[in-house]
C-alpha positions as CSV (number, residue, x, y, z in Angstrom):
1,X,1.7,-50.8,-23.9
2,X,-0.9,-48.4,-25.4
3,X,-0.7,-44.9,-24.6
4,X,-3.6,-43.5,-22.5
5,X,-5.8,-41.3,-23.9
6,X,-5.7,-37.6,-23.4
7,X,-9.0,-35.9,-21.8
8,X,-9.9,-32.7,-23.9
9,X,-9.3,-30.5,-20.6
10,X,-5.7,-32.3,-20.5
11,X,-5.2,-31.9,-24.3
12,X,-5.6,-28.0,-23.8
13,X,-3.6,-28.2,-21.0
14,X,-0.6,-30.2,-22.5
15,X,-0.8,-27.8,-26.3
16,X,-0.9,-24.4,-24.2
17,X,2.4,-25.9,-22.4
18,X,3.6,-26.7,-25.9
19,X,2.9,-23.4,-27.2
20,X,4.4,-21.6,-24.4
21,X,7.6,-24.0,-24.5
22,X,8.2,-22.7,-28.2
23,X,7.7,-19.1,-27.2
24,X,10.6,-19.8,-24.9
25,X,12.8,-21.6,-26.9
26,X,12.1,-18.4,-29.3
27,X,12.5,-15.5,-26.9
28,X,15.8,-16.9,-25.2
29,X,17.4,-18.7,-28.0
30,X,16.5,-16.3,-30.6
31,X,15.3,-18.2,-32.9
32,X,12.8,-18.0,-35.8
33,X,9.1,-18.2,-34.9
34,X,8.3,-20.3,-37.9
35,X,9.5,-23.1,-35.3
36,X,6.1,-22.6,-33.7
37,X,4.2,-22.2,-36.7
38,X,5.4,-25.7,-38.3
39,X,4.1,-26.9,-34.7
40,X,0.9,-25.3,-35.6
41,X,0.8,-26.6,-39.0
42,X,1.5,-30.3,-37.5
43,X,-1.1,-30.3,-35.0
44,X,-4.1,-28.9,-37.6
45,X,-3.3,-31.8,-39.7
46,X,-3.5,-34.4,-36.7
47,X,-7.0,-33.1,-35.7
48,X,-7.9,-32.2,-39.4
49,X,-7.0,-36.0,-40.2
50,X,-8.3,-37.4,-36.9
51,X,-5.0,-38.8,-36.2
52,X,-4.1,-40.2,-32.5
53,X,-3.9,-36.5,-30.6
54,X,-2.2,-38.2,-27.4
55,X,0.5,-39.7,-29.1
56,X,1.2,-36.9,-31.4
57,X,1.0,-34.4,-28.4
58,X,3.4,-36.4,-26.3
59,X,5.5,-36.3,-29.3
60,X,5.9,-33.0,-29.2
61,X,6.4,-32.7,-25.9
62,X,9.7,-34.7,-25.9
63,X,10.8,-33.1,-29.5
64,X,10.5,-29.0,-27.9
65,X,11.9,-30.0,-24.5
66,X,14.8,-31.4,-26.4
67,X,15.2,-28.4,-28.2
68,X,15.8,-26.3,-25.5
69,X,18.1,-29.1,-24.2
70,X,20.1,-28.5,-27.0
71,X,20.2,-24.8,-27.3
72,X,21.2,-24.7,-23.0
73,X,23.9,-27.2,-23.5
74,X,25.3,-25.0,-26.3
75,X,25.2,-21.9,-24.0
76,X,26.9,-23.9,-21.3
77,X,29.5,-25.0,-23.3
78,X,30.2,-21.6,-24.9
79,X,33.4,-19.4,-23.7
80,X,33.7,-19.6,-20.0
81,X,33.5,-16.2,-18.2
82,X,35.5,-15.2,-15.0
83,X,34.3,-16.7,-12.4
84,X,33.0,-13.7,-10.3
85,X,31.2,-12.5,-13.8
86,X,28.0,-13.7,-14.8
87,X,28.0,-16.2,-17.2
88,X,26.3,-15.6,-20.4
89,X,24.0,-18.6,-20.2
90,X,22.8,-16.6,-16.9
91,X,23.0,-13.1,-18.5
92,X,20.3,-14.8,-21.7
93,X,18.4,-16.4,-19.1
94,X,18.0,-12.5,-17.0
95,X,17.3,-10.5,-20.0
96,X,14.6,-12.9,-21.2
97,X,13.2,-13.3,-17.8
98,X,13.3,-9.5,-17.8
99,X,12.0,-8.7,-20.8
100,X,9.0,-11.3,-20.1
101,X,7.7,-9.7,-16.8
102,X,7.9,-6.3,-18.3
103,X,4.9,-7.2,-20.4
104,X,3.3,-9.8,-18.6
105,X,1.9,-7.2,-16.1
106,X,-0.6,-5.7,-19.1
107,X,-3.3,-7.8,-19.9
108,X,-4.1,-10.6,-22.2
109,X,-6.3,-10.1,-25.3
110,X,-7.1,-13.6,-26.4
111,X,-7.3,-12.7,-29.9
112,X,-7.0,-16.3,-31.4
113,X,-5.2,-19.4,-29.5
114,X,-1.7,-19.1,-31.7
115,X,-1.8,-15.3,-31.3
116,X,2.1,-14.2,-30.5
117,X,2.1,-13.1,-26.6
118,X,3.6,-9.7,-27.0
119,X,0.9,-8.9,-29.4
120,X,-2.0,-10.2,-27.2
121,X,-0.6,-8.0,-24.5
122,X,-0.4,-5.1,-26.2
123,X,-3.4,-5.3,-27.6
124,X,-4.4,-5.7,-23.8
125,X,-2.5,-2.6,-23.1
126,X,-3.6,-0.5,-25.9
127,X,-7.1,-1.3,-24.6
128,X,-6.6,0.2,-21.4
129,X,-5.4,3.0,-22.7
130,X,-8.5,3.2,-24.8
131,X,-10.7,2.1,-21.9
132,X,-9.2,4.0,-18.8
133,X,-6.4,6.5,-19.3
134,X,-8.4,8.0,-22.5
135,X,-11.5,9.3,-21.2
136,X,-9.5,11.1,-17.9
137,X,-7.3,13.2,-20.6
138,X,-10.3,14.2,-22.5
139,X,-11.8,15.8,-19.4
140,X,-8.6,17.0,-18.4
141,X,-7.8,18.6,-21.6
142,X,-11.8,20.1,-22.5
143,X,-10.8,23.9,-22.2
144,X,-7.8,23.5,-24.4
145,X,-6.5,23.5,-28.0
146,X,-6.5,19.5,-27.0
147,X,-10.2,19.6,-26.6
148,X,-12.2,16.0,-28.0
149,X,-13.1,18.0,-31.0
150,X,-9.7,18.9,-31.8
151,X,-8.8,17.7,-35.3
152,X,-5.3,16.6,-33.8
153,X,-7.7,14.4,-30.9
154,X,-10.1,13.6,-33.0
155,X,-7.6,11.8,-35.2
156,X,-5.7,10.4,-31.8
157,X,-9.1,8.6,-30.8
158,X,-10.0,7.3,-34.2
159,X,-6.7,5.7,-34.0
160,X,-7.0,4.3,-30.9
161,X,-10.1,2.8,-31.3
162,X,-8.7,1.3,-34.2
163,X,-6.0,-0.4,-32.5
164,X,-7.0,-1.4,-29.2
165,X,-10.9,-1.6,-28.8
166,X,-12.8,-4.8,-29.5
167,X,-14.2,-4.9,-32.9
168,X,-15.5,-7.7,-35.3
169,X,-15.1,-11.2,-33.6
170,X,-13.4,-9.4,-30.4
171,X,-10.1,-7.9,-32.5
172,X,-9.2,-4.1,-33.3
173,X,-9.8,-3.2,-36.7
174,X,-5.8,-2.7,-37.0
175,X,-5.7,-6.9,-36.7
176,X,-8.4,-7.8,-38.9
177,X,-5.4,-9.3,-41.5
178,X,-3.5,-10.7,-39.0
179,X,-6.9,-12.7,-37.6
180,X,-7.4,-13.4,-41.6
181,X,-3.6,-14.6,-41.6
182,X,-4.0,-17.1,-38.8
183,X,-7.0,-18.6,-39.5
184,X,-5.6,-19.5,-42.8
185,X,-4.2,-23.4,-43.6
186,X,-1.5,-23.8,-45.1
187,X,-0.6,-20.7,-43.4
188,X,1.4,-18.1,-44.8
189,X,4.4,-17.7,-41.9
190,X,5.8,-14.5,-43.9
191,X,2.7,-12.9,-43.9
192,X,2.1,-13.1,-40.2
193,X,5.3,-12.2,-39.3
194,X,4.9,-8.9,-41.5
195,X,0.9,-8.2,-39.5
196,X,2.7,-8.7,-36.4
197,X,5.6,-5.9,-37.1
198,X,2.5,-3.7,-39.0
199,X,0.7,-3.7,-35.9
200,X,3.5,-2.8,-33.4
201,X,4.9,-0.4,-35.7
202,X,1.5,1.9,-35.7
203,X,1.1,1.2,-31.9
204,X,4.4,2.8,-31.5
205,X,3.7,5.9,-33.5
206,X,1.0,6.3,-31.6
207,X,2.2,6.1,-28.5
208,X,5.5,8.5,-29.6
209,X,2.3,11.0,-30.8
210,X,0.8,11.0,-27.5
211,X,3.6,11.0,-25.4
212,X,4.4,14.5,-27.6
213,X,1.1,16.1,-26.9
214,X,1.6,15.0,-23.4
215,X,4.6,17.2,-23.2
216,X,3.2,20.3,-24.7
217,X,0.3,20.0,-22.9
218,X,1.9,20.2,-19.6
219,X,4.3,23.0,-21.0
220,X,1.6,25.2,-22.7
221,X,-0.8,25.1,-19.6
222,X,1.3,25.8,-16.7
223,X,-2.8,27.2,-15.0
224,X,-4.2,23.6,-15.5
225,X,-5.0,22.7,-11.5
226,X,-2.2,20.2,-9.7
227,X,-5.0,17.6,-9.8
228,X,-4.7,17.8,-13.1
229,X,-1.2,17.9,-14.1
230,X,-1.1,15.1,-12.1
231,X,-3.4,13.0,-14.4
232,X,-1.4,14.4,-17.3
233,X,1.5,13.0,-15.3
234,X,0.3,9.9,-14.6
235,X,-1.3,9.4,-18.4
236,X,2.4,10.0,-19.6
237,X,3.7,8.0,-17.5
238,X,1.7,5.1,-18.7
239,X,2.5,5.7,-22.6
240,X,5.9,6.3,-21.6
241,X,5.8,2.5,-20.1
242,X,4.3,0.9,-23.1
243,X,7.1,2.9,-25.3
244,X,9.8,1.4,-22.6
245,X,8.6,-2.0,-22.3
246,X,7.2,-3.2,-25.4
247,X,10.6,-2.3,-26.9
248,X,9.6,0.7,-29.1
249,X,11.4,3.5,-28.5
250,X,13.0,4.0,-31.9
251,X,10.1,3.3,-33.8
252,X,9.0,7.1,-34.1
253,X,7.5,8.5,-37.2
254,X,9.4,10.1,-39.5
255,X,8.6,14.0,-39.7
């Protein structure tokens, strides 16, 4: 019997599932995200062709769900643990559960449909920063050596606009290759990878800058008014999140 055709709204539906099955199968299993991309690679063919979308879809469907099949029956049948101990296929499936809902409370950037999540979100993130944390410390900090026309702030904003405010076709200036990368075909899976480590890289120097002019400014101004070292506070404590949850706290710059 003939498969039944896929609506477009369920078509979106059933690839955004797909997508986000790969993302798990790549986060808890460790494995490498070219997995995704030969997904990618598949399905641009099938519409580039106009092959049969339903059939290739449910396809798919079965061939990632039996991935992760495979990888959780591996995990089960590892070295048992003590009983009273958690067991490691619980300890992969915390830590991943953990690591996901630290940065699924920053928002989304939809910066192209096969965009990696932890990049939308902190590009999401970054934007905030840009958008509501920035302008409080440049009031706070007008009457000091932090002013906005600082060189040293004057350099901070230019690189934060460059990495987290809309630009060209909706995406920081600091993506523009990584947009170029994935609207290539045949895409180049090495080169995405590498605009996906350049981009979090020179997020996290950024964010280690901040956080240290954070920390002199609260030191050197001990007359700024409690309202306002409470905004420094709170701006810190932001940045100090992003450094925390997005995994970057080693990636300072080397002085």
């Amino acid at each position: 019997m003939p498969l039944e055709k896929l609506s477009p709204e369920e078509i979106t539906r059933v690839v955004a599932k797909i997508r986000q099955r790969y993302d798990d199968y790549i986060f808890k299993f460790f494995k490498p995200k070219t997995v995704k991309f030969a997904f990618e690679e598949r399905y641009a063919e099938v519409l580039q062709k106009r092959m049969d979308i339903s059939t290739f879809l449910m396809a798919e469907i079965e061939a990632v769900e039996e991935l992760v099949k495979r990888e959780e029956a591996k995990v089960a049948a590892g070295p048992q643990a003590e009983q009273e101990k958690e067991s490691l296929a619980e300890r992969v499936e915390r830590i991943y559960q953990q690591n996901l809902e630290k940065i699924r409370k920053y928002p989304v950037v939809e910066i192209h449909p096969t965009a990696n999540e932890e990049i939308k979100r902190l590009v999401g993130a970054m934007n905030a920063l840009d958008g509501e944390h920035w302008p409080r410390l440049i009031d706070i900090l007008r009457d000091t050596s932090y002013s906005r026309s600082s060189m040293i702030m004057v350099n901070m904003e230019s690189q934060l606009r460059y990495l987290g405010s809309p630009g060209i076709e909706r995406v920081p200036g600091a993506l523009s290759r990584y947009l170029y990368q994935l609207n290539r075909f045949p895409r180049d899976f090495p080169a995405i990878e590498r605009e996906e480590k350049e981009y979090i890289l020179e997020c996290a120097f950024f964010l280690h800058d901040l956080s240290e002019i954070l920390d002199r400014a609260l030191a050197n101004y001990p007359r700024l008014r409690e309202d306002q070292k409470r905004g420094l506070r709170e701006i810190q404590q932001y940045v100090d999140g992003m450094i925390q949850d997005f995994r970057v706290r080693d990636l300072k710059r080397q002085k």
